[in-house]
C-alpha positions in Angstrom: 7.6 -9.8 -20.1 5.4 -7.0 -21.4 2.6 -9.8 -21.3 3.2 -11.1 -18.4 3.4 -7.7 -16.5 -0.1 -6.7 -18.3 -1.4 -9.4 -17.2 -0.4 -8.7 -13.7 -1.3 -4.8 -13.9 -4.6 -6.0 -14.9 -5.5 -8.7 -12.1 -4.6 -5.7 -9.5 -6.5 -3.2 -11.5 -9.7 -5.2 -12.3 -10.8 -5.6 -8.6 -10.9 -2.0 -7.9 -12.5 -1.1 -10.7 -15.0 -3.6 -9.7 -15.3 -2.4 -6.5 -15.8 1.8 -7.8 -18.6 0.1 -10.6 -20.8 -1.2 -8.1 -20.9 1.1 -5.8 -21.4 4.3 -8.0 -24.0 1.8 -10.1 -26.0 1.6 -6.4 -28.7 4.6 -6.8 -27.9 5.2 -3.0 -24.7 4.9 -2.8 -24.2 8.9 -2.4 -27.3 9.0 0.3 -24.5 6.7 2.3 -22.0 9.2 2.2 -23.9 10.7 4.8 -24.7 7.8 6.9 -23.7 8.6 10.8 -21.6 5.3 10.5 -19.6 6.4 7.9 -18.9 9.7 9.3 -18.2 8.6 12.9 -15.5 5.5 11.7 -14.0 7.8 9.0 -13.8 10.7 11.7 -12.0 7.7 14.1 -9.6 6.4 11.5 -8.5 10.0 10.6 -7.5 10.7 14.6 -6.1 7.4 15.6 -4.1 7.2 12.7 -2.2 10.7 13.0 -1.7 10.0 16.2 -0.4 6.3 15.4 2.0 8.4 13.1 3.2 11.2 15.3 4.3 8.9 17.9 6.0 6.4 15.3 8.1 9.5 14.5 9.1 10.5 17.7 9.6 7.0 18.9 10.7 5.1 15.4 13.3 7.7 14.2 15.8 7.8 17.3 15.1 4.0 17.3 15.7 3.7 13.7 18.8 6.3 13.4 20.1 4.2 16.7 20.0 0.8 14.3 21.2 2.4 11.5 24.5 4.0 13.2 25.4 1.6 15.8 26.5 -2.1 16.6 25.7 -3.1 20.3 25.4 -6.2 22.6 21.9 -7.4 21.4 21.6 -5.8 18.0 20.1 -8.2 16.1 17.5 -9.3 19.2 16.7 -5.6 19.0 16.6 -5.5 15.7 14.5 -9.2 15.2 11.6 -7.6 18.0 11.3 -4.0 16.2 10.5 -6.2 12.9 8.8 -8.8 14.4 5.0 -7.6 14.1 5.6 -6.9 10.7 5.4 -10.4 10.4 3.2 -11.5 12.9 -0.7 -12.2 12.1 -2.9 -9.0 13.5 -5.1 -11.7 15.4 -2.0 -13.1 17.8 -0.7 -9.7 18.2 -4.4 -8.4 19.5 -4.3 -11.4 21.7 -0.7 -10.7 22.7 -1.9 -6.9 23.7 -4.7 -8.8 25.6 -2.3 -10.3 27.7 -0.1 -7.7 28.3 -2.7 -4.8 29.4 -6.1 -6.4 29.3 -7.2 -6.6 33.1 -6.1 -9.7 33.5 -2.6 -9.1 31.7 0.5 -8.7 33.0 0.4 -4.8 33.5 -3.4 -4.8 34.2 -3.6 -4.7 37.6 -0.9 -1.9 37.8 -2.6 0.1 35.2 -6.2 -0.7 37.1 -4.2 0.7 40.1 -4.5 4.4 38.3 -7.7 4.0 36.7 -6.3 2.9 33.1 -8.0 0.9 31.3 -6.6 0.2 27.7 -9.0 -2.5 26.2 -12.0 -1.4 24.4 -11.2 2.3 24.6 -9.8 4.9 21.4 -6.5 4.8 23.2 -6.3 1.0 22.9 -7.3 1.6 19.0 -4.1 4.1 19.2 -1.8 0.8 20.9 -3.2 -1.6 18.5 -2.1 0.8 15.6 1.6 1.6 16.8 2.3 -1.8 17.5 1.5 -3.5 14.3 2.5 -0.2 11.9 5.4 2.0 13.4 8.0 -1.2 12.9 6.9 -0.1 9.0 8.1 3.3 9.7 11.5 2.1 11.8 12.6 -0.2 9.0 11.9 2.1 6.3 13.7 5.2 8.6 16.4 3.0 9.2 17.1 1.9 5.5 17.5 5.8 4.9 19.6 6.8 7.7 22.3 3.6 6.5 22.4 5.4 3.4 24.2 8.3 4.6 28.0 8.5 4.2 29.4 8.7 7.7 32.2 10.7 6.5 28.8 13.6 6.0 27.9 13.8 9.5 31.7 13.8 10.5 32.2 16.9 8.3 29.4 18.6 10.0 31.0 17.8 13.7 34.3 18.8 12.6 32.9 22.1 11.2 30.9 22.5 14.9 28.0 21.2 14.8 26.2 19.6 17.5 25.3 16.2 17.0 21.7 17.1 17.1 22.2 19.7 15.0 23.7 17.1 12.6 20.6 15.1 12.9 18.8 17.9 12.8 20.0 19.5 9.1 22.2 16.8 7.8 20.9 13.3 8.4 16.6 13.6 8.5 16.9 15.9 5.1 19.3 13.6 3.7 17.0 10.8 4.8 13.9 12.7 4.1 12.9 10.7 0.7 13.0 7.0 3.1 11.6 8.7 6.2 8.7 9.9 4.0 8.0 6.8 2.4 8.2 4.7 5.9 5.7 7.2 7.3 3.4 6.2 4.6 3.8 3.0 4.8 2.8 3.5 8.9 -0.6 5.0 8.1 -1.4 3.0 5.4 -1.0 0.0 7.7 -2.7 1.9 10.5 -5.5 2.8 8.9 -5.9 -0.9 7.1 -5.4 -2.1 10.4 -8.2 -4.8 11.3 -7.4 -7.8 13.5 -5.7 -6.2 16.3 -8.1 -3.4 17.0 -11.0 -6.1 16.6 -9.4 -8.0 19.7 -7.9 -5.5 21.8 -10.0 -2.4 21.5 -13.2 -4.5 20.3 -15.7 -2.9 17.4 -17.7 0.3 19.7 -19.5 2.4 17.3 -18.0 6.1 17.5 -15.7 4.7 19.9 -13.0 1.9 18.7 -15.3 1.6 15.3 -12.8 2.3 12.7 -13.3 1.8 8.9 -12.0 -1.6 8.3 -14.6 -2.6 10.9 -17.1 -0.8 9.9 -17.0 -2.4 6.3 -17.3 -5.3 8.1 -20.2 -4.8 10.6 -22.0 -3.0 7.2 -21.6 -5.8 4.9 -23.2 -8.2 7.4 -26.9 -5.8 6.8 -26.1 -3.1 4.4 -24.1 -3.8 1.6 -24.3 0.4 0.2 -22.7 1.2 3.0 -19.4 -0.8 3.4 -19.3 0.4 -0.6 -19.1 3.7 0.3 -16.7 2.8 3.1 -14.8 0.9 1.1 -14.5 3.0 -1.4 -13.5 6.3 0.7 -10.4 4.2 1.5 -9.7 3.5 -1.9 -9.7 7.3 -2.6 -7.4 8.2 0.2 -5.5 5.8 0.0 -4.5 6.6 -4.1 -4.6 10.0 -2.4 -1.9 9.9 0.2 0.5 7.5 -2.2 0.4 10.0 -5.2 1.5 12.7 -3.3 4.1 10.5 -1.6 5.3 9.6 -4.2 5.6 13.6 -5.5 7.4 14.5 -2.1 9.6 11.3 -2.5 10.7 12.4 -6.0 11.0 15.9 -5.1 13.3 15.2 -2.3 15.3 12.9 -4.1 16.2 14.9 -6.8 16.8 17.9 -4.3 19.1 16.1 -2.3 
């Protein structure tokens, strides 16, 4: 087992290592740092993926506490459609956002009507970022929320509390370890996100130019760049899952 799961540990750790060599080994890889391209997709990704986050919140967690608390008529179609684009290839669901509010989709004309346009704008980066990442968040939100004794939240009623004020102090700290994870899980996938945004909000420079696609527009002519690029990711990526993980484990062994 210990060999097998070396093995393993070293196949994931190898490529990135790989990836950090070559691109501190470049002589210019700092000079790219700097590069406007850089700066302007890492500035992009930073925005549309906090926003990506605040609405999963607001949306996901009624959605997910909903799930988690309650049987209805339709549950499990609910329940199938929130997971569904966890599942589904980034390329059909950039097509599918296509059809829906491209101009010629089936809310395009209505949204022409007050001069909306979605596709190949930062707010259509923003769509194409909820809809593939918050199910992430919901599922994860959801998971945490089942995990809280009902007899908990009827203790608090009984004692006067509201029921927001149940949700409020009883169930999102109690869920807080799940929540946080779910949230991380959202950005992570938001800010990986490639094939959606390609499709539905296109590959605009300062505009809908995020970092995945600006790796790939740079390796096509300048290899140092979609290294540094790359490598930024890789950085805040470890980043934002170590200190997860220190929230996560804080709140667990608060709670």
């Amino acid at each position: 087992m210990v060999a097998i799961t070396s093995l393993f540990v070293l196949f994931l750790l190898l490529p990135l290592v790989a990836l950090i060599w070559r691109a501190i080994d470049r002589a210019s890889f700092w000079r790219y740092l700097d590069d406007r391209m850089v700066i302007e997709a890492l500035k992009l990704s930073f925005t549309t993926t906090l926003i990506t986050l605040m609405i999963a919140f607001v949306v996901g967690t009624p959605a997910a506490y909903l799930l988690s608390r309650w049987k209805f008529r339709g549950y499990r179609i609910v329940e199938t459609l929130i997971d569904l684009p966890i599942v589904l290839p980034p390329v059909v669901a950039g097509v599918a956002l296509l059809m829906a509010f491209g101009r010629r989709g089936l809310l395009g004309s209505e949204l022409d009507a007050f001069g909306i346009s979605l596709p190949f704008t930062t707010l259509g980066v923003v769509i194409a970022q909820v809809f593939v990442a918050a199910p992430f968040y919901v599922r994860s939100a959801r998971a945490g929320f089942a995990t809280i004794p009902r007899d908990v939240e009827d203790a608090a009623q009984v004692d006067g509390a509201t029921s927001w004020q149940v949700l409020r102090n009883v169930s999102l700290p109690a869920a807080l370890p799940a929540i946080t994870a779910g949230a991380v899980l959202c950005w992570s996938r938001a800010l990986s996100e490639f094939g959606a945004t390609l499709l539905f909000a296109g590959n605009l420079e300062g505009k809908t130019q995020t970092m995945p696609l600006a790796i790939m527009t740079a390796f096509e002519s300048n290899l140092g760049s979609a290294l540094a690029i790359a490598v930024i990711l890789l950085l805040i990526s470890s980043l934002i899952l170590f200190v997860s993980r220190l929230v996560m484990s804080d709140a667990e062994g608060f709670w």
